[in-house]
C-alpha positions in Angstrom: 160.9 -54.2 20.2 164.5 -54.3 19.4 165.3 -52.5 22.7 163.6 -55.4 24.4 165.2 -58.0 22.3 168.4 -56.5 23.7 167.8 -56.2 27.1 166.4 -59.7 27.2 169.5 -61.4 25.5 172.1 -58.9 27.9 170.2 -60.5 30.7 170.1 -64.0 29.2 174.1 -63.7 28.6 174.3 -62.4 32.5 172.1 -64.9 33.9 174.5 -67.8 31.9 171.3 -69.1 30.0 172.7 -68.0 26.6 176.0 -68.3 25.2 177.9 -65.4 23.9 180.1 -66.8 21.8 178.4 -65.5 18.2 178.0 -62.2 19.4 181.8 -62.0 20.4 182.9 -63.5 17.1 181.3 -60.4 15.4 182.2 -58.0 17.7 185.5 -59.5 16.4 185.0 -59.0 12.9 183.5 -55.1 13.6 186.7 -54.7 15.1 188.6 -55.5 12.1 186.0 -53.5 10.1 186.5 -50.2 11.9 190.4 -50.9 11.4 189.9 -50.6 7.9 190.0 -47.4 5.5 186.6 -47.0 4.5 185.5 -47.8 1.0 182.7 -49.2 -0.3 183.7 -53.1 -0.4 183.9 -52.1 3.5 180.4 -50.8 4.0 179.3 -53.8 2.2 181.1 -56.0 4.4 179.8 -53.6 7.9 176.2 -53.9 6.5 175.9 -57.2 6.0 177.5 -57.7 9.6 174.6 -55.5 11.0 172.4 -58.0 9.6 173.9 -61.3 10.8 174.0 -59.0 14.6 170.3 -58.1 13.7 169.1 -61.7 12.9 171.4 -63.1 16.1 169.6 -60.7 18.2 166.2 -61.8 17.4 167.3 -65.5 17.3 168.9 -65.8 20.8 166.2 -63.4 22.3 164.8 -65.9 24.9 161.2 -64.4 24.0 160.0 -66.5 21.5 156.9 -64.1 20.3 159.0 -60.5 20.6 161.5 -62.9 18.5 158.8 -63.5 15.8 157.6 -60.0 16.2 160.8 -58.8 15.3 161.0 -61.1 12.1 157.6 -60.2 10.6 158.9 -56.6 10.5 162.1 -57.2 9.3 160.6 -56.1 5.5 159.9 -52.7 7.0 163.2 -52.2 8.6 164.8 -53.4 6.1 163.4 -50.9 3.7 164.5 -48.4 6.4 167.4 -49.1 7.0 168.4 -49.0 2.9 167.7 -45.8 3.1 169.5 -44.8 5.8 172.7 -46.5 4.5 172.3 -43.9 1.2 174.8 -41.5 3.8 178.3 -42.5 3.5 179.1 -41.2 7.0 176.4 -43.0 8.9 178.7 -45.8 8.5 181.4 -44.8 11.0 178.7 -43.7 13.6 176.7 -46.8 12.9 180.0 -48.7 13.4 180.6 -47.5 17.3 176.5 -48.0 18.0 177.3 -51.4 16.9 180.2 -51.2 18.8 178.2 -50.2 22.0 175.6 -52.8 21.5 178.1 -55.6 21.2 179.9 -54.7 24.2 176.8 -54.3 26.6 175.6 -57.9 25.6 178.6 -59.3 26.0 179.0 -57.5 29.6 175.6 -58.9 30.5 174.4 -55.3 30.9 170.5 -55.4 30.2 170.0 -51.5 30.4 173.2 -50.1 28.4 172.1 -52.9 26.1 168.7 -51.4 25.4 169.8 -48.0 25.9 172.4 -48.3 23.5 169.5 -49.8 20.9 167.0 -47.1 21.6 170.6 -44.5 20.4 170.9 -46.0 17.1 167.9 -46.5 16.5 166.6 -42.9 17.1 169.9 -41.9 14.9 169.0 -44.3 12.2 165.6 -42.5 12.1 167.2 -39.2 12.5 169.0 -40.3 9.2 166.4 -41.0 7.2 164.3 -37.8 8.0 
């Protein structure tokens, strides 16, 4: 679903029907994140930006029902993704997937945008198990 969500919004941004603004100002912020040393008041700080990205995602998807979708599992991912966050370097590669997300949205790029999805999400699972 989040793959979608992604390719939806990338083509949303292309098409001009969505602005990009919030995602660049985070994109900022993960920027400034990554410059960091890491420690854990920064992987605070990363994982609460990975939930703002994730709730922005759903929100500007122009699919109203994959949207909703997405929201009604949000208790199951989130339970997921606690766990995955239990390996200290997850972060930096969770980070750059973040990273690569960000940058295919903002480049209107629908297929690097869900590709890029489909990677971190297959390495947070990978993670976990």
């Amino acid at each position: 679903l989040e793959g979608a969500a992604m390719r939806q919004l990338a083509q949303a941004i292309a098409d001009g029907r969505v602005d990009p603004a919030p995602i660049a100002q985070l994109e900022d912020e993960l920027r400034g994140l990554r410059a960091r040393q890491p420690s854990a008041s920064r992987t605070v700080a990363f994982y609460e930006l990975a939930e703002r990205f994730d709730a922005l995602v759903r929100d500007l998807t122009p699919n109203p029902l994959l949207g909703k979708a997405i929201r009604d599992l949000r208790p199951h991912t989130t339970r997921l993704r606690s766990i995955a966050h239990h390996r200290p370097a997850r972060d930096e590669v969770s980070m750059a997937e973040h990273t690569q997300m960000m940058t295919a949205l903002l480049g209107g790029k629908p297929k690097a945008a869900e590709r890029a999805c489909a990677e971190h999400l297959q390495h947070t699972v990978e993670a976990i198990f």
